[in-house]
Each structure stands twice: as structure tokens, then as C-alpha cells.
PDB file of N, CA, C and O in Angstrom:
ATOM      1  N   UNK A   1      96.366  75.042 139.069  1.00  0.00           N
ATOM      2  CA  UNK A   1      97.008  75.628 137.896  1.00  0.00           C
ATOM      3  C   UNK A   1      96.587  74.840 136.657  1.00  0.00           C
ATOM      4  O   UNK A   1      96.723  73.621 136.547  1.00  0.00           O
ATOM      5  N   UNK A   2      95.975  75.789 135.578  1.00  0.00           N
ATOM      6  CA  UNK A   2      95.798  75.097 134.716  1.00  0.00           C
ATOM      7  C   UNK A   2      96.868  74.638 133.359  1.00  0.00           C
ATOM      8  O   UNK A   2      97.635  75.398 132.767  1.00  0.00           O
ATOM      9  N   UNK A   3      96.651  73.201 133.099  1.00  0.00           N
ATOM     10  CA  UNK A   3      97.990  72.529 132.496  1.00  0.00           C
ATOM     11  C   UNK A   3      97.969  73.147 130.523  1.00  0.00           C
ATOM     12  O   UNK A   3      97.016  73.372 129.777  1.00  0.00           O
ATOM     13  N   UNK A   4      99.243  73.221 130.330  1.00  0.00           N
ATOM     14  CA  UNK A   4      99.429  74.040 129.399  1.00  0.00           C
ATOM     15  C   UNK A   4      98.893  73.051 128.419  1.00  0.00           C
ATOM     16  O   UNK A   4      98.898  71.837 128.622  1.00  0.00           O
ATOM     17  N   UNK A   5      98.312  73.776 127.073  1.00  0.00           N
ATOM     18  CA  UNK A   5      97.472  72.932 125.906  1.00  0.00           C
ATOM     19  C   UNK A   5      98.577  73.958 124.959  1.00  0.00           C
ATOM     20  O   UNK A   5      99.114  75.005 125.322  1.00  0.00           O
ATOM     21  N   UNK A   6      98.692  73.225 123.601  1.00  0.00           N
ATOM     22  CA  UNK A   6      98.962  73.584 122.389  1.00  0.00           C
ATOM     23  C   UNK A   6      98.173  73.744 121.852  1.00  0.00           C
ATOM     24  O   UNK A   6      98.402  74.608 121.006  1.00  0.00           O
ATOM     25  N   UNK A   7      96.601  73.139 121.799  1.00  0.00           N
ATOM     26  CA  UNK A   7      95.336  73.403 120.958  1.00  0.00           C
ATOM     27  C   UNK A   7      94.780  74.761 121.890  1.00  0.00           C
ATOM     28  O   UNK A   7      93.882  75.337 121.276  1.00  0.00           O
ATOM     29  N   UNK A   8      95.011  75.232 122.861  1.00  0.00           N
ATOM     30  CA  UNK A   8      94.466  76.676 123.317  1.00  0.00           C
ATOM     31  C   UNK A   8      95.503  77.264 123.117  1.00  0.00           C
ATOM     32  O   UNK A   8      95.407  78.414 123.545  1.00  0.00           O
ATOM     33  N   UNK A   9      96.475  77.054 122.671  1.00  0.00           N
ATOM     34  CA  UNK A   9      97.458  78.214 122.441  1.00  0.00           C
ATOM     35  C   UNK A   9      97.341  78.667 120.954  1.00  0.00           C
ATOM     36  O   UNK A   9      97.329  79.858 120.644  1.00  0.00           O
ATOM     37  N   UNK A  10      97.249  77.584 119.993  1.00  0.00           N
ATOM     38  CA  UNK A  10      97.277  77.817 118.555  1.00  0.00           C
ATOM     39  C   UNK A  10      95.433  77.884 118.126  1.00  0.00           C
ATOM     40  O   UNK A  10      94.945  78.686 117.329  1.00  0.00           O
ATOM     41  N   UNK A  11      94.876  77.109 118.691  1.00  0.00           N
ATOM     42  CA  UNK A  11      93.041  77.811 118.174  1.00  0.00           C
ATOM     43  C   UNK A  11      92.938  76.812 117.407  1.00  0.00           C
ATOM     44  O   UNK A  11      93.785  75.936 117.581  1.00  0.00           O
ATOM     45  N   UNK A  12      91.845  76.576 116.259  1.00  0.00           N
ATOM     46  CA  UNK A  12      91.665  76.279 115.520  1.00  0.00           C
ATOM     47  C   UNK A  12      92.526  75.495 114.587  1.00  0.00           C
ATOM     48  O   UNK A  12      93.134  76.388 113.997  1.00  0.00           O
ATOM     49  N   UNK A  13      92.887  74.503 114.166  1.00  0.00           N
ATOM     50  CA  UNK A  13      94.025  74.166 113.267  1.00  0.00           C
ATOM     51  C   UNK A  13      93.896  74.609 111.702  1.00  0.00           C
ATOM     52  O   UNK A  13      94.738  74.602 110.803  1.00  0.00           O
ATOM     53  N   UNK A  14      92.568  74.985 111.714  1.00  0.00           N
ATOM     54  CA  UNK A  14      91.839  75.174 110.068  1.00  0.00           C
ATOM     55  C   UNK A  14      92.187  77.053 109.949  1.00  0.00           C
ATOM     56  O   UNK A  14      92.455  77.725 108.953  1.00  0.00           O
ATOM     57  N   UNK A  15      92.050  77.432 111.290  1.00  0.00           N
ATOM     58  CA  UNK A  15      91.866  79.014 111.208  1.00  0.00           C
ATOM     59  C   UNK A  15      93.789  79.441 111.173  1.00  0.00           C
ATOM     60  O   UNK A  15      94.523  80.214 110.559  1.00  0.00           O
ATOM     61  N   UNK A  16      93.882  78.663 111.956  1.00  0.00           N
ATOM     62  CA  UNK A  16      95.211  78.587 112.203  1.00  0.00           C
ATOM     63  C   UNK A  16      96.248  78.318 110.606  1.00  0.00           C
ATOM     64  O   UNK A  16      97.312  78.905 110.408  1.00  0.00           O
ATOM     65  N   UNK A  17      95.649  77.366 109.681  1.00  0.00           N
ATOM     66  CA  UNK A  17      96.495  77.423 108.486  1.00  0.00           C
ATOM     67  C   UNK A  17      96.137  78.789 107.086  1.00  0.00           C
ATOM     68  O   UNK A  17      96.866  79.171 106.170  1.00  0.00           O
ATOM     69  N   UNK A  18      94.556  79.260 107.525  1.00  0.00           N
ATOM     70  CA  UNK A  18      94.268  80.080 107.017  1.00  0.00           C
ATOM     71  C   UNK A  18      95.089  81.457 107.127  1.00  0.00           C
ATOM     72  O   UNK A  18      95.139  82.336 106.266  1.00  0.00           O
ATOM     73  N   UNK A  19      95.503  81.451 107.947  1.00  0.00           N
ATOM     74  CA  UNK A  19      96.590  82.491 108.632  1.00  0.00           C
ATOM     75  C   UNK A  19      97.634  82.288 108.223  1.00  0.00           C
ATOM     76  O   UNK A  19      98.226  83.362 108.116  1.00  0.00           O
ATOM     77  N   UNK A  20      98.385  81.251 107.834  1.00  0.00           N
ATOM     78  CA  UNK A  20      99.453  81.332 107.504  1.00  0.00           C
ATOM     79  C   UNK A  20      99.392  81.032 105.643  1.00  0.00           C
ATOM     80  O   UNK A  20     100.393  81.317 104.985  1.00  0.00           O
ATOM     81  N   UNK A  21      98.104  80.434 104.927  1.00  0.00           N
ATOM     82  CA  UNK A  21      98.207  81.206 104.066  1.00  0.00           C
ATOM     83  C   UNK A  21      98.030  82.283 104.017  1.00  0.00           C
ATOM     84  O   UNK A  21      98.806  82.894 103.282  1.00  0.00           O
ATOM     85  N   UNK A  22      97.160  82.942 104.600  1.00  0.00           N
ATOM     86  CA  UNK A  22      96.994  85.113 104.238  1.00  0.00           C
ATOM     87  C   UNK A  22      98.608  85.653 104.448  1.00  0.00           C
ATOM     88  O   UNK A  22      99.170  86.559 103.833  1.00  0.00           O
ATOM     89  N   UNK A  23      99.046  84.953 105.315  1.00  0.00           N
ATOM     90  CA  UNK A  23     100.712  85.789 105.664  1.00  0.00           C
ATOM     91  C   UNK A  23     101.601  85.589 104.458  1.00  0.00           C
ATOM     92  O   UNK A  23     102.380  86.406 103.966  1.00  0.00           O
ATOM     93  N   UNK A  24     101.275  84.042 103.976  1.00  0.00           N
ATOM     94  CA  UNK A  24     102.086  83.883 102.822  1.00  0.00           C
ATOM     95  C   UNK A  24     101.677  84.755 101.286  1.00  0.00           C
ATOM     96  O   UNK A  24     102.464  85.516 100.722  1.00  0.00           O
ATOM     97  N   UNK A  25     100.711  84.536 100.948  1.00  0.00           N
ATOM     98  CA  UNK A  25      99.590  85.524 100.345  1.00  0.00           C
ATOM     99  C   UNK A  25      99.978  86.954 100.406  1.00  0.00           C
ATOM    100  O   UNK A  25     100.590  87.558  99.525  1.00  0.00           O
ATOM    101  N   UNK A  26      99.487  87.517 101.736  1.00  0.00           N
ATOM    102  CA  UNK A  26     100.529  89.358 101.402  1.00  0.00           C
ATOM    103  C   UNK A  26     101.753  89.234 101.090  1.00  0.00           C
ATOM    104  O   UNK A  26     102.120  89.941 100.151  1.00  0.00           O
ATOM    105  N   UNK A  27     102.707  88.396 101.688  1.00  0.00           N
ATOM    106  CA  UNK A  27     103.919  88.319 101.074  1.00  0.00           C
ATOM    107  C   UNK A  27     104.756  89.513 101.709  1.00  0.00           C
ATOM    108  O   UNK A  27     104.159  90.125 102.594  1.00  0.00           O
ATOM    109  N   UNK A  28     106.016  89.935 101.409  1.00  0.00           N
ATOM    110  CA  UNK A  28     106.990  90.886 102.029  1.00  0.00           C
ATOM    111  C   UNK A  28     106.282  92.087 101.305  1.00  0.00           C
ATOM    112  O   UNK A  28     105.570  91.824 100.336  1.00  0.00           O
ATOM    113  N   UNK A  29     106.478  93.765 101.832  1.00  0.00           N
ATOM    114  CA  UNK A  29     105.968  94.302 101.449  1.00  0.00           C
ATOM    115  C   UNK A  29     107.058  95.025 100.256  1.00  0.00           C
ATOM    116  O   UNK A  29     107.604  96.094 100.528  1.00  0.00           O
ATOM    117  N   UNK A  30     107.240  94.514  99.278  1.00  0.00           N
ATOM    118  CA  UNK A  30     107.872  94.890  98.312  1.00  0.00           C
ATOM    119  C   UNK A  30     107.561  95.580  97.041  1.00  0.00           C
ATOM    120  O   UNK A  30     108.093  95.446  95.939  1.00  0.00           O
ATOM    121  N   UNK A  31     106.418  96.482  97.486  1.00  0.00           N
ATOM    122  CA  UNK A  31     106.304  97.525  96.581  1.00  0.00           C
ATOM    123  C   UNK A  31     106.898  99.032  96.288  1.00  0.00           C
ATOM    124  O   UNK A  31     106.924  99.760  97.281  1.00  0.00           O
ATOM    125  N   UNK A  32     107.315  99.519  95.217  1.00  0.00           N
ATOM    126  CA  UNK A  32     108.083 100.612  95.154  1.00  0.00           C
ATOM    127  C   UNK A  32     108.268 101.500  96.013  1.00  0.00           C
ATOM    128  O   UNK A  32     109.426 101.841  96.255  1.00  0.00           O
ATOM    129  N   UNK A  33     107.011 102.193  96.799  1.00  0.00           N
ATOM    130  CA  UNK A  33     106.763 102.934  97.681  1.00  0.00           C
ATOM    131  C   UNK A  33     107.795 102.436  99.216  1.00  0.00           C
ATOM    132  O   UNK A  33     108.668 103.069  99.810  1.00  0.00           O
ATOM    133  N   UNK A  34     107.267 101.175  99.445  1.00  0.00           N
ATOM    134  CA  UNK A  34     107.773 100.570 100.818  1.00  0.00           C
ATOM    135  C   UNK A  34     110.085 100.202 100.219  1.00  0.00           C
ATOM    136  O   UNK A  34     111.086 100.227 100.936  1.00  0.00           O
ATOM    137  N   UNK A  35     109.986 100.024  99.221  1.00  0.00           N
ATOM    138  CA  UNK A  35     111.167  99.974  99.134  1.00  0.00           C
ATOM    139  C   UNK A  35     112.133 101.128  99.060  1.00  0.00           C
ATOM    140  O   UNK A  35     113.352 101.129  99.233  1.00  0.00           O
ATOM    141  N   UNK A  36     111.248 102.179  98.740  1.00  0.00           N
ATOM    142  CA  UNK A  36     111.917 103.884  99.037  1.00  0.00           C
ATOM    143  C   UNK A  36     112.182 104.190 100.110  1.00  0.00           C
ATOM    144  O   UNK A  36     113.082 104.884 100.583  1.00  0.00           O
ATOM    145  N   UNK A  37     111.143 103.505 100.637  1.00  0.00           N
ATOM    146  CA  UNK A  37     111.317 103.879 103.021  1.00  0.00           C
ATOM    147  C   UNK A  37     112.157 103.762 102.906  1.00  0.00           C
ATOM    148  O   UNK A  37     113.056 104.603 102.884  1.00  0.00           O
ATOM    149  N   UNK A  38     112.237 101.655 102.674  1.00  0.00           N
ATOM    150  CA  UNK A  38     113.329 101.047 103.256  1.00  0.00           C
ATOM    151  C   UNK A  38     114.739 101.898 102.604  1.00  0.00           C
ATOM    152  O   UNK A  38     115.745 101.645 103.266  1.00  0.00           O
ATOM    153  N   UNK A  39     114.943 102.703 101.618  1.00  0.00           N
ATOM    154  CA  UNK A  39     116.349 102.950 101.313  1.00  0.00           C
ATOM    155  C   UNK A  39     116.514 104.265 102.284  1.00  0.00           C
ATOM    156  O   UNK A  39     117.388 104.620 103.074  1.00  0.00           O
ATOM    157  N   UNK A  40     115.573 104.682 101.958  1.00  0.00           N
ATOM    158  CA  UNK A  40     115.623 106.146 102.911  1.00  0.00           C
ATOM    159  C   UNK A  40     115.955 106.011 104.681  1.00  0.00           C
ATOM    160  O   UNK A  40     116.223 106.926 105.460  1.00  0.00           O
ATOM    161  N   UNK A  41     115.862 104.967 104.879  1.00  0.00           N
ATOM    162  CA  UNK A  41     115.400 105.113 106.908  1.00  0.00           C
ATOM    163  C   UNK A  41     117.020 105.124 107.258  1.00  0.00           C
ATOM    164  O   UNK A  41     117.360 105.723 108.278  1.00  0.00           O
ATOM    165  N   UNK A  42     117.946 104.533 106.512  1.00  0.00           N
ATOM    166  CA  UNK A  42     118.946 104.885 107.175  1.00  0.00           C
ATOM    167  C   UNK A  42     120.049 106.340 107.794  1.00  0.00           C
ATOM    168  O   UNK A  42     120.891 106.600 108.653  1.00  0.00           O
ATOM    169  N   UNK A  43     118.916 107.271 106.060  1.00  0.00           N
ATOM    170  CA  UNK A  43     119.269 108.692 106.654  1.00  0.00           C
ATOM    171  C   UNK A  43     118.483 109.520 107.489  1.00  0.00           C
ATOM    172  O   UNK A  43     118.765 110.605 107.996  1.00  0.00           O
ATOM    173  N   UNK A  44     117.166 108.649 107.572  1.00  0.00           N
ATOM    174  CA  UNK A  44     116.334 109.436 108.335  1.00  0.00           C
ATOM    175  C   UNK A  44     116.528 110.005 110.121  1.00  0.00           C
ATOM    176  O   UNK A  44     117.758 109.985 110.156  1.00  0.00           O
ATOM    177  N   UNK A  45     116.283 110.272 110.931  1.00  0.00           N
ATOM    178  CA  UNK A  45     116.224 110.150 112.772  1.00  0.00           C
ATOM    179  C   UNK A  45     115.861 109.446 113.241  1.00  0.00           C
ATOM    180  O   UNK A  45     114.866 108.828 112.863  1.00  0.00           O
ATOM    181  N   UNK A  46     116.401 109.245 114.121  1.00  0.00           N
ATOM    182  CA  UNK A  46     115.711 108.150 114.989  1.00  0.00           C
ATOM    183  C   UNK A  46     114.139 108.032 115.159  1.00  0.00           C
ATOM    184  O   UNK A  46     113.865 106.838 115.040  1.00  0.00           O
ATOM    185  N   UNK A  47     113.418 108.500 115.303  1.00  0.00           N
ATOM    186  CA  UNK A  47     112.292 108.970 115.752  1.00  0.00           C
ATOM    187  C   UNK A  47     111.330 109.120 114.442  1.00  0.00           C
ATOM    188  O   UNK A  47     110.102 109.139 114.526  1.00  0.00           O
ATOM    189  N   UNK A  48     112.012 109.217 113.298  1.00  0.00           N
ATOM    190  CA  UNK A  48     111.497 108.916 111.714  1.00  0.00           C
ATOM    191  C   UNK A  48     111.525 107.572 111.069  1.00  0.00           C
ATOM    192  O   UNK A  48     110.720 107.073 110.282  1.00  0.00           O
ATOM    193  N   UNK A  49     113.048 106.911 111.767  1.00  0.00           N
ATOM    194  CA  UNK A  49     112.960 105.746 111.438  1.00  0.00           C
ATOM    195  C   UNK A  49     111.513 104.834 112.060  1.00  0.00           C
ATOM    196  O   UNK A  49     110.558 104.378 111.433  1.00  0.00           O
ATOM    197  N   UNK A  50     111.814 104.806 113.483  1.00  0.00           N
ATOM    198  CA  UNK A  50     110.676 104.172 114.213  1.00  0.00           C
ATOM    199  C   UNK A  50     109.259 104.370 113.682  1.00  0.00           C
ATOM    200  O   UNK A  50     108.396 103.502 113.547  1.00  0.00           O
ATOM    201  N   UNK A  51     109.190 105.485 113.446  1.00  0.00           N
ATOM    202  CA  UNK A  51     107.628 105.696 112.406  1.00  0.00           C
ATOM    203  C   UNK A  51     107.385 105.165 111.180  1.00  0.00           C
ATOM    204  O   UNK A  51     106.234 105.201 110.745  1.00  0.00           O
ATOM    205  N   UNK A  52     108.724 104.420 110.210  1.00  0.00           N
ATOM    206  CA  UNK A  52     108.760 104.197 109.062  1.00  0.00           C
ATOM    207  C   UNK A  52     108.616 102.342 109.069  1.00  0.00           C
ATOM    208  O   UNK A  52     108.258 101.509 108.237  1.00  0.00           O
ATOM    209  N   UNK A  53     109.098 102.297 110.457  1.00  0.00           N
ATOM    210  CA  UNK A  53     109.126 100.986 111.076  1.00  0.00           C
ATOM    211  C   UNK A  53     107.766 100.481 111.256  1.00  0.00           C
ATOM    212  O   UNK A  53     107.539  99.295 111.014  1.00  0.00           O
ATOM    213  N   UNK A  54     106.881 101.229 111.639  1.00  0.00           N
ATOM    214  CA  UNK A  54     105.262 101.022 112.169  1.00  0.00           C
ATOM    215  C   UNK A  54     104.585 100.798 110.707  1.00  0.00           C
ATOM    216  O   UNK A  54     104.164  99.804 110.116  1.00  0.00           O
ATOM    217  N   UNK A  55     104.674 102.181 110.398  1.00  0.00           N
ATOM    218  CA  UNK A  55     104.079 102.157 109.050  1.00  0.00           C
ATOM    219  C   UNK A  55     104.354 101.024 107.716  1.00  0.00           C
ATOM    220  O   UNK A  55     103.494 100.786 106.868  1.00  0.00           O
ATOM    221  N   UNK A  56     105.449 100.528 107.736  1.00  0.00           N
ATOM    222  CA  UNK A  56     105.737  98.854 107.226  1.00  0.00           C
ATOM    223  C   UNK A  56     105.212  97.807 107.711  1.00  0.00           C
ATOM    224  O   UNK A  56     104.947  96.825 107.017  1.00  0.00           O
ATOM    225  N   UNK A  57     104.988  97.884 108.992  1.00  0.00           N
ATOM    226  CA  UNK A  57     104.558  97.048 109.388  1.00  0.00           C
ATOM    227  C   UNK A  57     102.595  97.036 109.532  1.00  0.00           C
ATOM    228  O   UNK A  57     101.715  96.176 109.578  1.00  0.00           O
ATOM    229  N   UNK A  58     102.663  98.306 109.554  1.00  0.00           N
ATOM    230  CA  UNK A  58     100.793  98.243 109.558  1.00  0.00           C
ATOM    231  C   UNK A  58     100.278  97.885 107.814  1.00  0.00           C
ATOM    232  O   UNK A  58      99.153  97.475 107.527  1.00  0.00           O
ATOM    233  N   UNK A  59     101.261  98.122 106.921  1.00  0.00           N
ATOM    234  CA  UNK A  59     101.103  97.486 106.039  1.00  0.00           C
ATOM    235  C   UNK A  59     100.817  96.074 105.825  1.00  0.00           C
ATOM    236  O   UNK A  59      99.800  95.531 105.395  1.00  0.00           O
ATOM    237  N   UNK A  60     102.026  95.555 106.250  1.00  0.00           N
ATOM    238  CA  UNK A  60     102.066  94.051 106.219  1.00  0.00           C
ATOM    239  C   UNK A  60     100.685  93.331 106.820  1.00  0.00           C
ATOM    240  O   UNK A  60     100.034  92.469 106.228  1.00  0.00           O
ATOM    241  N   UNK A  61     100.376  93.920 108.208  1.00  0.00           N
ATOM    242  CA  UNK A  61      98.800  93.449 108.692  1.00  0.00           C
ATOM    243  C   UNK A  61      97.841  94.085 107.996  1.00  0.00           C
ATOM    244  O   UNK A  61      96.737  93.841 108.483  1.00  0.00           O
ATOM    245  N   UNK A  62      97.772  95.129 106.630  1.00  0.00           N
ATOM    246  CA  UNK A  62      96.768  95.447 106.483  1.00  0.00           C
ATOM    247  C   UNK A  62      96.908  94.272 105.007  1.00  0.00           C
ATOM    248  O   UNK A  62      95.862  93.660 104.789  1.00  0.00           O
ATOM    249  N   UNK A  63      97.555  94.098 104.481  1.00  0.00           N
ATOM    250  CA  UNK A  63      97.646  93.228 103.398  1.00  0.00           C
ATOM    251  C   UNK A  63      97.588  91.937 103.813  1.00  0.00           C
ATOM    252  O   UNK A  63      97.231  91.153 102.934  1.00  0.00           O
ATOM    253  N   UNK A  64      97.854  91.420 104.993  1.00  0.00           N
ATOM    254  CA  UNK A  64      96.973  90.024 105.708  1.00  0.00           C
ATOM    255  C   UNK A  64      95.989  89.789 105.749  1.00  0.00           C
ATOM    256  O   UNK A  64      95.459  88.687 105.611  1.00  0.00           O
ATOM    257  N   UNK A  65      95.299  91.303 106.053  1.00  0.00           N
ATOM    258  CA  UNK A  65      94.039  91.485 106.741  1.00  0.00           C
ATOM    259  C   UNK A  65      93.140  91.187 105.384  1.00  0.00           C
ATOM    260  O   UNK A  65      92.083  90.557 105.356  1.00  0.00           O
ATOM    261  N   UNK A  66      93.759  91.739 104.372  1.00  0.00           N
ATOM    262  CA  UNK A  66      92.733  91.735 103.135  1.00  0.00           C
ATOM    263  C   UNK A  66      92.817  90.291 102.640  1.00  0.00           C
ATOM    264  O   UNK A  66      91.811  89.662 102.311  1.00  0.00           O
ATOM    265  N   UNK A  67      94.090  89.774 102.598  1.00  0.00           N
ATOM    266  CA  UNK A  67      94.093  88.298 102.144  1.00  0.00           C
ATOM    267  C   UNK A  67      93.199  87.645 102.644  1.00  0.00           C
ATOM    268  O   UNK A  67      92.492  87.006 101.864  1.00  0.00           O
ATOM    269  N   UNK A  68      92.922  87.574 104.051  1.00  0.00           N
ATOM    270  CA  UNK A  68      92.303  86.864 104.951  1.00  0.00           C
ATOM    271  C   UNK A  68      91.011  86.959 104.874  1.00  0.00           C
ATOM    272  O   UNK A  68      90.342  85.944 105.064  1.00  0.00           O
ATOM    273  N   UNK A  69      90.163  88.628 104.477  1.00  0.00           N
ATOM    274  CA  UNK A  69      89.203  88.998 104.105  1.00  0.00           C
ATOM    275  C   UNK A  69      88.697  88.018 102.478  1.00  0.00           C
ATOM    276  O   UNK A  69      87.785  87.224 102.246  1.00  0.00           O
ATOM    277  N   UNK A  70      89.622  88.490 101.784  1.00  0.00           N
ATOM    278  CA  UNK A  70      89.459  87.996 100.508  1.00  0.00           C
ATOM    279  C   UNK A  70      89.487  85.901 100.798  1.00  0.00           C
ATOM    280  O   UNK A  70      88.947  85.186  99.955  1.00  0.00           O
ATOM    281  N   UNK A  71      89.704  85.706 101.195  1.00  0.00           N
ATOM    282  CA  UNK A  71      90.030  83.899 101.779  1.00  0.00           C
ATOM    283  C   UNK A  71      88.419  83.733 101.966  1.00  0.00           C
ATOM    284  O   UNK A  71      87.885  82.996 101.138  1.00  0.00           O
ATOM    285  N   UNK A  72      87.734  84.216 102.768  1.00  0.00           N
ATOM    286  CA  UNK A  72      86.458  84.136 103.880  1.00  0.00           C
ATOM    287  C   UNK A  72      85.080  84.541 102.725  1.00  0.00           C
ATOM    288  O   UNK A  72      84.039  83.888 102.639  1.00  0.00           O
ATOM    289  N   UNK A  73      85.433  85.797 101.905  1.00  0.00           N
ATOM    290  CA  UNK A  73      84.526  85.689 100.793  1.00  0.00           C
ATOM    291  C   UNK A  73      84.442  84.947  99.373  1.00  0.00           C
ATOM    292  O   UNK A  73      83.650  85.009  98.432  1.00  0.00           O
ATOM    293  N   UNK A  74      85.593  84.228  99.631  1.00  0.00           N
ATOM    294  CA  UNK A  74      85.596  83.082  98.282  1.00  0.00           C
ATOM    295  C   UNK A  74      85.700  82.003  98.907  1.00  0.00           C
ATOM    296  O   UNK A  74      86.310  81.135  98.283  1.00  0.00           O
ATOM    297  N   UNK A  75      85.206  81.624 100.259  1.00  0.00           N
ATOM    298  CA  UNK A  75      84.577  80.412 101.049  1.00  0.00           C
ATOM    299  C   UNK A  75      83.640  80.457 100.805  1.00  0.00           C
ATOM    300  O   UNK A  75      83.170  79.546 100.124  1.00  0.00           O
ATOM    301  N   UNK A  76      82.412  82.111 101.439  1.00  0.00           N
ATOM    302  CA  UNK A  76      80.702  82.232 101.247  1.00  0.00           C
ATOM    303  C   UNK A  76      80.266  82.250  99.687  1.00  0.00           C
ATOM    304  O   UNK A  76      79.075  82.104  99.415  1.00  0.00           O
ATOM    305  N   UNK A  77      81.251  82.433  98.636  1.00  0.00           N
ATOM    306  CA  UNK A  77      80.766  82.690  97.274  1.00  0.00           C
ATOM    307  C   UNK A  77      80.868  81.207  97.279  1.00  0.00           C
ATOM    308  O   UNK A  77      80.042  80.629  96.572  1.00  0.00           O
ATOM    309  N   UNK A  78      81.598  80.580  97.844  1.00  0.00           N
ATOM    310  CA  UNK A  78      81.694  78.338  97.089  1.00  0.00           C
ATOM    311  C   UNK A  78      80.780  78.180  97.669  1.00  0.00           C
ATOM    312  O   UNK A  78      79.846  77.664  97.055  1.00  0.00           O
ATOM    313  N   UNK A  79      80.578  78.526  99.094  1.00  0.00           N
ATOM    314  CA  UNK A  79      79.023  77.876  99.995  1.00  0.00           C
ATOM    315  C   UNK A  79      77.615  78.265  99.115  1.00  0.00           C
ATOM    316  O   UNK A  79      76.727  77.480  98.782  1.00  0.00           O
ATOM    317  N   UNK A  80      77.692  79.666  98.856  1.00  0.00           N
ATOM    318  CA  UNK A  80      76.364  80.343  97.919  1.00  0.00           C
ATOM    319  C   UNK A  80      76.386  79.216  96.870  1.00  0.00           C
ATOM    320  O   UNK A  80      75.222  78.879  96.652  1.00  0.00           O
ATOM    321  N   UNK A  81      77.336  78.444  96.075  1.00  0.00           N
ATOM    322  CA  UNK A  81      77.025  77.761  94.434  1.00  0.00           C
ATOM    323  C   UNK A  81      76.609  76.386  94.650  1.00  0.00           C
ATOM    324  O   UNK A  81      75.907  75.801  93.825  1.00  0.00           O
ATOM    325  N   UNK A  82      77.203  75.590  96.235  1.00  0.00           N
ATOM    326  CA  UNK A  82      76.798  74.896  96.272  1.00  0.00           C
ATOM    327  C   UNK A  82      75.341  74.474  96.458  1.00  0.00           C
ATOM    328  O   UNK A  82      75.040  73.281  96.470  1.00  0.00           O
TER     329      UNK A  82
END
């Protein structure tokens, strides 16, 4: 059995803080649109809510995703000047 590691569980410690700036970076999704869901889901169905639930949340990873994107090309633009 192989013995449990914290460095294979978490990866990278560098990739690993990059991540938690991009998470901090998108930030809550508190734009007008996402705050209409959020007022709306309590009258919505069950089955509307849960979709309104996803869709907040594929937000949140798509606004990581870009932070994280945006992080990685203003690394190669500092590497390009040096």
C-alpha cells in the first residue's frame, strides 16, 4: 500500500498558489445577471433551481479558468521581455 503524501495530493506548491490566486481573482460571482438568479431561485422548481445552481457555478470555473488563463499569459509576455 502506497503511503499517503501531501505533495501528491496538492501538486505543485507554485501551481497550487496560482490557483488560489485565480479563485481569489474571479471572486464571488456578483454580477447583476447572477444576482437576479440568485433572487429568483427561490420561486423557481426544483428542477430550475438545480439548473440555476450549475449554471453559477460553471460560471465561477469559467471566470477561474480565465484568471488562470490570463496569470500564464502575463508569465510568457515577462519571459518574452526578459
Amino acid at each position: 500500500m502506497e503511503e499517503f503524501s501531501l505533495d501528491k495530493l496538492l501538486g505543485d506548491p507554485a501551481e497550487l498558489a496560482g490557483l488560489v490566486a485565480a479563485a481569489r481573482e474571479a471572486g464571488p460571482a456578483d454580477d447583476a445577471q447572477s444576482a437576479l438568479l440568485q433572487a429568483l431561485r427561490p420561486l423557481l422548481e426544483p428542477d430550475l433551481q438545480e439548473k440555476v445552481d450549475r449554471a453559477a457555478r460553471a460560471l465561477r470555473l469559467a471566470r477561474m479558468a480565465g484568471a488562470v488563463l490570463r496569470g500564464e499569459s502575463e508569465e510568457k509576455e515577462g519571459e518574452a521581455h526578459v
